[in-house]
Backbone bond lengths (Angstrom), bond angles and torsions (degrees), N, CA, C in turn:
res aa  C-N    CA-C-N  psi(-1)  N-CA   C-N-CA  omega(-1)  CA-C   N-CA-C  phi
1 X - - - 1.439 - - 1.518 110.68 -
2 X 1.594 116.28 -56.78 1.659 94.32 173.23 1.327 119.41 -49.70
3 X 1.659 112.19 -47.74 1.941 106.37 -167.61 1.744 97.03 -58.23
4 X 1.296 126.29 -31.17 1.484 113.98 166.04 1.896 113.81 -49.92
5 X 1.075 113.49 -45.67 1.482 121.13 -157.29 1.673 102.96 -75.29
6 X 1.213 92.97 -43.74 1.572 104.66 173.51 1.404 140.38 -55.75
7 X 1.572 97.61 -35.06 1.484 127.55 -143.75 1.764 78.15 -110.50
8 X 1.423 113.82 -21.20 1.656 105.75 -168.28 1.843 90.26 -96.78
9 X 1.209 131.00 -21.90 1.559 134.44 -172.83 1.645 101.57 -87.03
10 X 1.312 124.24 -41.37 1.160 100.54 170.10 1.622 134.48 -87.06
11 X 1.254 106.60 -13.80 1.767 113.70 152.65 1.312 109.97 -58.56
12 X 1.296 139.52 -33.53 1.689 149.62 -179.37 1.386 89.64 -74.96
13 X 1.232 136.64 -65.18 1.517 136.60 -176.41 1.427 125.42 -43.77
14 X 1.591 96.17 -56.06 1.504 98.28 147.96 1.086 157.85 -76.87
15 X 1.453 123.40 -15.46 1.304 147.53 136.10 1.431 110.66 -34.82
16 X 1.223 122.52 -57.24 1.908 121.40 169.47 1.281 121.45 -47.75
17 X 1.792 102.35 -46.12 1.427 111.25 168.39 1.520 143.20 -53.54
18 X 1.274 73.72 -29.99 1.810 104.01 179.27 0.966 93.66 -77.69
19 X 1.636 133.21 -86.87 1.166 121.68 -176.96 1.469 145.49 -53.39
20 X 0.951 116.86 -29.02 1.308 120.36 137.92 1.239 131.62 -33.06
21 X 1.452 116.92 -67.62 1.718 123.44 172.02 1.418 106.35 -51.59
22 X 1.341 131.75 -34.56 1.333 141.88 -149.04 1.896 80.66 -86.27
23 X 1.186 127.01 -52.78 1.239 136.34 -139.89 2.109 97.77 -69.16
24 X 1.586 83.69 -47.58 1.427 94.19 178.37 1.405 115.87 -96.54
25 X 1.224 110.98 12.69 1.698 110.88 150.73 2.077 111.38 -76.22
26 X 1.237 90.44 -49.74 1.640 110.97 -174.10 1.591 97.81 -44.05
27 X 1.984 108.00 -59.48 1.516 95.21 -165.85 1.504 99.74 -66.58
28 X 1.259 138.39 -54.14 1.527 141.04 -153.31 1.326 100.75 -48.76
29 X 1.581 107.05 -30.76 2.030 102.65 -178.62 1.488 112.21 -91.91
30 X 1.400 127.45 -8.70 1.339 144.17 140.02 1.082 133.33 -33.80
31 X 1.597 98.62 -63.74 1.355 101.47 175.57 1.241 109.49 -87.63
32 X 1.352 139.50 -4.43 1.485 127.13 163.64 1.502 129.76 -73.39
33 X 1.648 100.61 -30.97 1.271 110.98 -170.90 1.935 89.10 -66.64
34 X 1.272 98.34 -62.32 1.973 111.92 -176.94 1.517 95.70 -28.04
35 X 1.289 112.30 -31.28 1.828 105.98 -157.04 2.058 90.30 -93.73
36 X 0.743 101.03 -28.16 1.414 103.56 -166.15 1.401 106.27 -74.75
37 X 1.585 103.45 -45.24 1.875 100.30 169.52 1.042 127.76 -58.80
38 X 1.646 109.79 -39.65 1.695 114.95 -178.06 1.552 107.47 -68.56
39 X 1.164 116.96 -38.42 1.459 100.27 168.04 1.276 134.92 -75.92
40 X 1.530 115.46 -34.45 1.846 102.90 139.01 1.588 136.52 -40.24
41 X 1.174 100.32 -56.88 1.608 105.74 170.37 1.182 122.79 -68.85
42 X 1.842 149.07 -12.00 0.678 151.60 -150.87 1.284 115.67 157.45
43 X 1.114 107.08 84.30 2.282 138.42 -171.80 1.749 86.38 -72.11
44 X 1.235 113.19 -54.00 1.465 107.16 -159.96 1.213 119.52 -78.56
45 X 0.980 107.58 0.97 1.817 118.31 174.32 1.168 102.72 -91.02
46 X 1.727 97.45 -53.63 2.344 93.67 -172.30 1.419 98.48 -75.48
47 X 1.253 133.58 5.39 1.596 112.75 155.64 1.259 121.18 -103.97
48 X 0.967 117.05 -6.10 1.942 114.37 170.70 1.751 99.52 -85.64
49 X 1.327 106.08 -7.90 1.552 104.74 -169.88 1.393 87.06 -93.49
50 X 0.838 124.14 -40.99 1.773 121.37 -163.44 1.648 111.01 -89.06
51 X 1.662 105.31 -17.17 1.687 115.84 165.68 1.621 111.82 -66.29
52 X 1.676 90.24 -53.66 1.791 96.74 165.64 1.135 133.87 -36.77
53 X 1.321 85.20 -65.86 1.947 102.36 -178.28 1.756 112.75 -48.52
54 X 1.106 98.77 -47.11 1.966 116.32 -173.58 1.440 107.30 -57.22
55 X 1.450 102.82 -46.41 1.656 130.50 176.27 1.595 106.22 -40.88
56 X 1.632 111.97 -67.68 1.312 125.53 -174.45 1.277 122.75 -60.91
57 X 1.696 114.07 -30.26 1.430 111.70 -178.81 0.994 105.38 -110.26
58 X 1.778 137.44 7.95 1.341 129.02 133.01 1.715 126.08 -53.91
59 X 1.455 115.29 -35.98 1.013 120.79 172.63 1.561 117.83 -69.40
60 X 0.943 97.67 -35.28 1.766 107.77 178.32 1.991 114.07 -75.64
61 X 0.961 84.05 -13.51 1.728 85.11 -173.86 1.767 97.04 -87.65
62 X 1.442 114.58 159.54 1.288 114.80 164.13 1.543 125.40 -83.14
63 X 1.353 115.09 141.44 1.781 112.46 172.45 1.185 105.22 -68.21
64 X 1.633 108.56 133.75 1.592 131.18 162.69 1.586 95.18 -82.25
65 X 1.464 94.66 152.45 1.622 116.92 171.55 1.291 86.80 -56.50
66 X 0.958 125.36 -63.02 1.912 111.05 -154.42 1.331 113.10 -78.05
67 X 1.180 119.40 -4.69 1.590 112.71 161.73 1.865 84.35 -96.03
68 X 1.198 148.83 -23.90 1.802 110.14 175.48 1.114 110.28 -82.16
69 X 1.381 122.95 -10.62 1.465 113.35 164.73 1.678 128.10 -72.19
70 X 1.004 108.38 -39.98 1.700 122.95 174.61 1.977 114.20 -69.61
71 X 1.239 83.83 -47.17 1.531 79.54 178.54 1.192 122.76 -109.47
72 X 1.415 130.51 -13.69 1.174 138.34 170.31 1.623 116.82 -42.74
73 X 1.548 112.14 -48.98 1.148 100.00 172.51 1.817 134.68 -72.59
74 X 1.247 111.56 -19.83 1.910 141.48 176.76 1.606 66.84 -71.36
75 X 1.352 126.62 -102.16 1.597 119.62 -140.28 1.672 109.46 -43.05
76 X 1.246 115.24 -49.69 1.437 115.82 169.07 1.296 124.83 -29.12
77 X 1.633 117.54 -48.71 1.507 133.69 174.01 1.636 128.29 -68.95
78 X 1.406 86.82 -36.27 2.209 99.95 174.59 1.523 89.97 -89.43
79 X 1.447 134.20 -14.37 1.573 115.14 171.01 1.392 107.37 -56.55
80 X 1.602 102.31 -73.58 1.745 128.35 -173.61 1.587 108.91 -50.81
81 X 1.004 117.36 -29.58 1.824 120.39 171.74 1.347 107.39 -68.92
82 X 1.565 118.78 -57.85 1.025 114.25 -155.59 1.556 95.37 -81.18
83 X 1.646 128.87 -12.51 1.198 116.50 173.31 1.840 115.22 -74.69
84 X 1.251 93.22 -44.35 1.731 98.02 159.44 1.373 111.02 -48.24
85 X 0.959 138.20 -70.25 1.550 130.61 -168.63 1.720 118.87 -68.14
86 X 1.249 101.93 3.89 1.838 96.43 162.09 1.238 105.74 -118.09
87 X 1.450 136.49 -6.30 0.997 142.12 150.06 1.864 123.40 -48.41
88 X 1.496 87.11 -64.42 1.345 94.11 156.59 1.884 132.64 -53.12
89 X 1.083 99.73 -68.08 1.324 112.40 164.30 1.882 113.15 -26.80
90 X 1.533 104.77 -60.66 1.474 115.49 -159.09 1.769 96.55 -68.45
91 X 1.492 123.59 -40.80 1.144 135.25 -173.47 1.923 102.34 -76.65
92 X 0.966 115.33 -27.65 1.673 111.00 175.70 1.426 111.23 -80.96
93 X 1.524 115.69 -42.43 1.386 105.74 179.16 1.776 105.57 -78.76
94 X 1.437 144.60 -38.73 1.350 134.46 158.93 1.339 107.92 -21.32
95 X 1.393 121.85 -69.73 1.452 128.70 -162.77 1.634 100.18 -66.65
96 X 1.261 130.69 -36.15 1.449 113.42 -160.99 1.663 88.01 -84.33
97 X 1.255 140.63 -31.63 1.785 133.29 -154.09 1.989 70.07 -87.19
98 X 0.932 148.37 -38.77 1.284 127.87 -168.10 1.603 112.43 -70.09
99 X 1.396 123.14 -57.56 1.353 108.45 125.01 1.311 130.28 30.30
100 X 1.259 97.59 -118.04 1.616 131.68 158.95 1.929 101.53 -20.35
101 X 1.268 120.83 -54.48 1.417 113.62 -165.78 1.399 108.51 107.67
102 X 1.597 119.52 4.56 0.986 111.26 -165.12 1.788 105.36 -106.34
103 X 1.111 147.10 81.99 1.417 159.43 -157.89 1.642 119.99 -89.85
104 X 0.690 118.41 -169.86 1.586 111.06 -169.97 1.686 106.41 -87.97
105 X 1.890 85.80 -43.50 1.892 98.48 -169.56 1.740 95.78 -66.71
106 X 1.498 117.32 -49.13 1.273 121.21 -155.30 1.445 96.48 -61.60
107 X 1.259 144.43 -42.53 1.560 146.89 158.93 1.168 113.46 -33.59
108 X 1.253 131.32 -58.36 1.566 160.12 -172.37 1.849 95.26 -48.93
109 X 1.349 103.59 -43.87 1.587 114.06 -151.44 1.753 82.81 -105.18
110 X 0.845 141.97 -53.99 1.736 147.31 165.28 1.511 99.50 -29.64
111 X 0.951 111.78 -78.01 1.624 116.83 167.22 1.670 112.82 -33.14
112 X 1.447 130.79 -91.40 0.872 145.25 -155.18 1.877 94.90 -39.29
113 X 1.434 104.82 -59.87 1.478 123.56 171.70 1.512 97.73 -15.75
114 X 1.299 94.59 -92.19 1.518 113.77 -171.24 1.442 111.61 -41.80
115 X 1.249 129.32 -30.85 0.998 122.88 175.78 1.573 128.22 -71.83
116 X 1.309 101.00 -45.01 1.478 108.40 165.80 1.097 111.59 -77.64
117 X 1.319 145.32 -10.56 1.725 132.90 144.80 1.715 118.63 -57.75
118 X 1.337 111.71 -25.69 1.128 110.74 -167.57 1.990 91.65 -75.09
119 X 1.587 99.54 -60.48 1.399 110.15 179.04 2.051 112.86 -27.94
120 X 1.160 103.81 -55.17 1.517 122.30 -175.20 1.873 94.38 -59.15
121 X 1.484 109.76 -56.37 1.391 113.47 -149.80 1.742 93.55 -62.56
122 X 1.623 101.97 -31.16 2.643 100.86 -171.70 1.833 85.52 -89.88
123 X 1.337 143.68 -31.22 1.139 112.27 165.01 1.480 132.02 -58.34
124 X 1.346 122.74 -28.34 1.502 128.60 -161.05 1.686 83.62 -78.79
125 X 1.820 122.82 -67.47 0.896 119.99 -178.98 1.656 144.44 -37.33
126 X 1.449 95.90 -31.45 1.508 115.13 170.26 1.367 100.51 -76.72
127 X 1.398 142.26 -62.87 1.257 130.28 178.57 1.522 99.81 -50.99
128 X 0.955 149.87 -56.70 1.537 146.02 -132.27 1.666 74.02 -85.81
129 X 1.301 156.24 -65.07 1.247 144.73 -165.17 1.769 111.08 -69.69
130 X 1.300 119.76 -31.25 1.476 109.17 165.91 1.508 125.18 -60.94
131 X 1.208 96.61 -27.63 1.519 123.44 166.42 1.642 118.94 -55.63
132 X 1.264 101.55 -79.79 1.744 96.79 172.64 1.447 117.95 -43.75
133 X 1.659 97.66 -37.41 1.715 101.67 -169.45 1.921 111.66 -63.01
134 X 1.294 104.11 -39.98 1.302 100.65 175.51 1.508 115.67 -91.64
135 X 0.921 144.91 -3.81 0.917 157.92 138.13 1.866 137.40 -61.09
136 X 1.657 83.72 6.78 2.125 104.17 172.93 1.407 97.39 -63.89
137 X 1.311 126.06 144.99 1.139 126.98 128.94 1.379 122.31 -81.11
């Protein structure tokens, strides 16, 4: 009777095993096939995903001296450029809206305008509805 009891727990043991292993064979070919379509159907997605991904565990890793030596100076240069070029940028579009007539104060006063039209436009309306209202037969 035990080698029965026994002999029936480890077929159950293995039976779990099996199925189990079986279970995570099924997803692993799941998720490959899933992976295999999206990159048929859509290359440019699984590469911004895989730009991402590279992205994140570049960021996560620590800088070696010899990558701050090599690139430190290139990143230094697309910093200062790209700080020059919004500099530039921010100072070309100022000058052209000045140009234009369009100024910081004259905005300031465009605004305010509009605002007190708006103010005028829900007062008139609120009276014009207190109006009908008392005015039901």
């Amino acid at each position: 009777m035990i080698d029965e009891a026994s002999s029936r727990s480890t077929d159950e043991d293995e039976g779990f095993g099996t199925s189990a292993r079986q279970r995570a064979i099924e997803a692993y070919e799941g998720a490959r096939d899933r992976a295999s379509d999206t990159l048929g159907e859509a290359p440019l997605i699984a590469l911004a995903g895989g730009i991402a991904a590279g992205a994140l565990i570049a960021a996560l890793l620590p800088r070696t001296q010899a990558e701050a030596k090599l690139v430190g100076p290139t990143a230094r240069r697309v910093k200062e450029t790209a700080r020059a070029a919004a500099r530039a940028a921010r100072t070309t579009g100022s000058e052209r809206l000045e140009e234009l007539g369009l100024t910081r104060d004259k905005g300031q006063e465009t605004i305010r305008s509009l605002l007190d039209g708006l103010k005028d436009t829900a007062k008139a309306s609120a009276d014009a509805a207190l109006d009908a209202a008392r005015n039901k037969p």
